[in-house]
C-alpha positions in Angstrom: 175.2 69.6 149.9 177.7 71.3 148.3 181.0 72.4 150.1 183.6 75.0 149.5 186.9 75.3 151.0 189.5 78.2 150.6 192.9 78.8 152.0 195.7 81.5 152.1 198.6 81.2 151.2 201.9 82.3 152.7 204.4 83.6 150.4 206.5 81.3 148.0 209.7 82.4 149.2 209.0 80.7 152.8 207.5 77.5 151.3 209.4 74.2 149.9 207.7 73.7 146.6 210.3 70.8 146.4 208.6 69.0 149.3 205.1 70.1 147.6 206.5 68.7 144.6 206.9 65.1 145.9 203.5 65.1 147.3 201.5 65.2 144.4 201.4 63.0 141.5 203.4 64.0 138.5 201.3 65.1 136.4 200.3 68.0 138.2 203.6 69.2 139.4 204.6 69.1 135.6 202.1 71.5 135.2 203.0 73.5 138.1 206.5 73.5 136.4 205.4 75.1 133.5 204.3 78.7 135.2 207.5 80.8 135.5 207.1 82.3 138.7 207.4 80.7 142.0 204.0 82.5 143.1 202.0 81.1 140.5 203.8 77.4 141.1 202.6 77.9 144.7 198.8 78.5 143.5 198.4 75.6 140.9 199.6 73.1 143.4 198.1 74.1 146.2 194.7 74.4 144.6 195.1 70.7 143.3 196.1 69.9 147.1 193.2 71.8 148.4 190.4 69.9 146.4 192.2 66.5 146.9 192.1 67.5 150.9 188.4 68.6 150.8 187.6 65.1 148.8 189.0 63.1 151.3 187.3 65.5 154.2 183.9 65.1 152.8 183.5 62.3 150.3 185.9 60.1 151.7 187.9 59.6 148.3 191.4 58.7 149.6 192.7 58.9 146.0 194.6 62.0 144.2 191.9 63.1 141.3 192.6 63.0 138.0 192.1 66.4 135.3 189.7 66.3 132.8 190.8 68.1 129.2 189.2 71.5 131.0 191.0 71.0 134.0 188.2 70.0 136.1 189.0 67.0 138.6 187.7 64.2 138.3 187.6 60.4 140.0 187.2 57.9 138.4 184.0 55.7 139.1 182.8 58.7 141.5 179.6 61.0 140.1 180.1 63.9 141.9 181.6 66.9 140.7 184.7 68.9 142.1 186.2 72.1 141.1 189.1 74.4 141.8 190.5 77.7 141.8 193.6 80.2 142.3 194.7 83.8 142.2 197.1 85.7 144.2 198.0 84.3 147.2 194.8 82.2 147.7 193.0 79.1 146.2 189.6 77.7 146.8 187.7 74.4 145.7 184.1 73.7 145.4 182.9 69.9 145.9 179.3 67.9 145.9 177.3 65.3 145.1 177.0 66.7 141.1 178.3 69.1 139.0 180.0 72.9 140.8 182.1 75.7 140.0 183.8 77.9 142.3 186.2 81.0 141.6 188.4 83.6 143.6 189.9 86.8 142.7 191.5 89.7 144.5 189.5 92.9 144.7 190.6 95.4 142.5 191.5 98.8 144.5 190.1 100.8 141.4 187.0 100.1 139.4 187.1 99.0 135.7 183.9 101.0 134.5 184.5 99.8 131.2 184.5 96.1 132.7 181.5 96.3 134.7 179.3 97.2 131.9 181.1 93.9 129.9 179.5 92.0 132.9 176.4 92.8 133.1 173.3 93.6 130.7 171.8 97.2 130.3 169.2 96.1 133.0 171.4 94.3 135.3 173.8 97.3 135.5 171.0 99.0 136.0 169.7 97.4 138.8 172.2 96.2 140.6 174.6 99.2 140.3 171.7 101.8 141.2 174.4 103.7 143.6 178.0 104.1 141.8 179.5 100.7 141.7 182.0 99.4 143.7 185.4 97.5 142.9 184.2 94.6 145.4 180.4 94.4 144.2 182.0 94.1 140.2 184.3 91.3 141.8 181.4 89.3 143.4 179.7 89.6 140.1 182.9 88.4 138.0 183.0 85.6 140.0 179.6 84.4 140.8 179.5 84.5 136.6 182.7 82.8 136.7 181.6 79.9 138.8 178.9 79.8 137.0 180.2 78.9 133.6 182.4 76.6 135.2 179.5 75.0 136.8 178.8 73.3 133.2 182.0 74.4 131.2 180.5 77.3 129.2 182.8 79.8 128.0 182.9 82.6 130.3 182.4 85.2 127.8 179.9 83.4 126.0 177.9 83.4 129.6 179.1 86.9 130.9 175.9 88.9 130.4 173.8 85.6 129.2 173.6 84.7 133.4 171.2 87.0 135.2 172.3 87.7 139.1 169.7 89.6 141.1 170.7 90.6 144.9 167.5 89.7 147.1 166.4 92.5 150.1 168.9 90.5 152.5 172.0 91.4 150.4 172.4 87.9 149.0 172.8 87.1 145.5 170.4 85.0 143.4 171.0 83.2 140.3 168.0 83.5 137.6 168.8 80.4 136.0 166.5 77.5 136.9 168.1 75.4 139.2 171.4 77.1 140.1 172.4 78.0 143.4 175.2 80.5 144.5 176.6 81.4 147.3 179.7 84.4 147.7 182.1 85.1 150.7 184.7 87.9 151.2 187.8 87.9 153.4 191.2 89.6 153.5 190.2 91.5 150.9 189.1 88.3 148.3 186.1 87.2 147.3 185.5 83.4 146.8 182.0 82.2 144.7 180.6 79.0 143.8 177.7 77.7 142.1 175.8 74.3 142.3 172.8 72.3 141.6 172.6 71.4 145.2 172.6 73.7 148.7 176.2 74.8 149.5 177.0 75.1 152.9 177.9 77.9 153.8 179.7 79.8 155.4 182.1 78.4 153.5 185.3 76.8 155.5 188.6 78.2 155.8 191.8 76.1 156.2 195.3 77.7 157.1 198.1 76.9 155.0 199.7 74.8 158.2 196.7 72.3 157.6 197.0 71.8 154.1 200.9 71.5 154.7 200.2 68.6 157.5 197.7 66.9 155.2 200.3 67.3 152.7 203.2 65.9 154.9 201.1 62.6 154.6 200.4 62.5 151.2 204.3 62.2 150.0 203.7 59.9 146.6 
């Protein structure tokens, strides 16, 4: 089964990234290093930190995974599959027994017209946008698509309107892919996805950023 695991983060200004910084190995904080702002410093390494966490939580892999050339972790010798994500103030990870993609984004307060039709096919606007769409029901869609294409690496453009999502009469969405699951989750005004060849678990679990810090605290490298 699947698992998925999202956390919020406080802002960068009352966090050491320093001490964040010594706790992961250095390739990642070099990444980390690269973003300009503090904020977005915050997100890459707490994303890397929140997979490594949820790992060790449910596979029992004590060690730090490495990055594939898309950025999807990987451990070596281990066949499961792992995947992360980040936006404002929140990151989210999706791991199981094979392949998954996950993705988070902050709902938009106004609606991109213009992007929801980019998302969707003539009939799947049309269906699932019967009453005037909504910036949070375009935001689930972006990022059940999203995790989608992550699921196997496809370009998200290339998959955008090629991955039909139909909602079923109990509000949940449905992938029309053979053999993909999804599963979607809003809080704080977020929504989280993920997609898998497996059952995820849901509802999905939610850490607090004093967790991940104590996990962290232990992990100094």
């Amino acid at each position: 089964m699947a698992r998925v695991y999202a956390c919020c983060l406080p802002p960068a200004e009352d966090i050491c990234l320093e001490a964040i910084f010594r706790a992961v190995p250095a390739a990642r904080w070099q990444k980390a290093r690269a973003f300009a702002q503090a904020e977005r410093r915050l997100e890459s390494l707490a994303a890397y930190a929140l997979v490594a966490f949820a790992l060790e939580k449910e596979m029992g892999l004590p060690a730090w995974p490495a990055l594939e050339g898309s950025g999807k972790p990987r451990v070596a010798g281990w066949p499961g599959g792992a995947n992360l994500s980040h936006t404002r103030g929140l990151v989210a990870c999706a791991v199981g027994q094979g392949q998954v993609g996950v993705d988070c984004e902050r709902v938009r307060e106004t609606l991109d017209g213009a992007l929801a039709r980019r998302l969707t096919s003539p009939a799947e606007y049309s269906a699932l946008f019967e009453s005037p769409p909504t910036p949070h029901g375009v935001t689930e869609m972006f990022t059940l698509k999203e995790s989608i294409a992550k699921l196997d690496g496809g370009g998200i453009r290339r998959l955008m309107q090629g991955v039909p999502l139909l909602r079923r009469p109990d509000g949940q969405w449905q992938c029309g892919l053979e053999g993909i699951k999804v599963a979607t989750q809003s809080r704080g005004g977020a929504v989280v996805s993920a997609a898998a060849y497996e059952t995820i678990d849901t509802p999905f679990t939610w850490i607090s950023w004093c967790e991940l810090e104590r996990w962290l605290n232990l992990q100094r490298v």
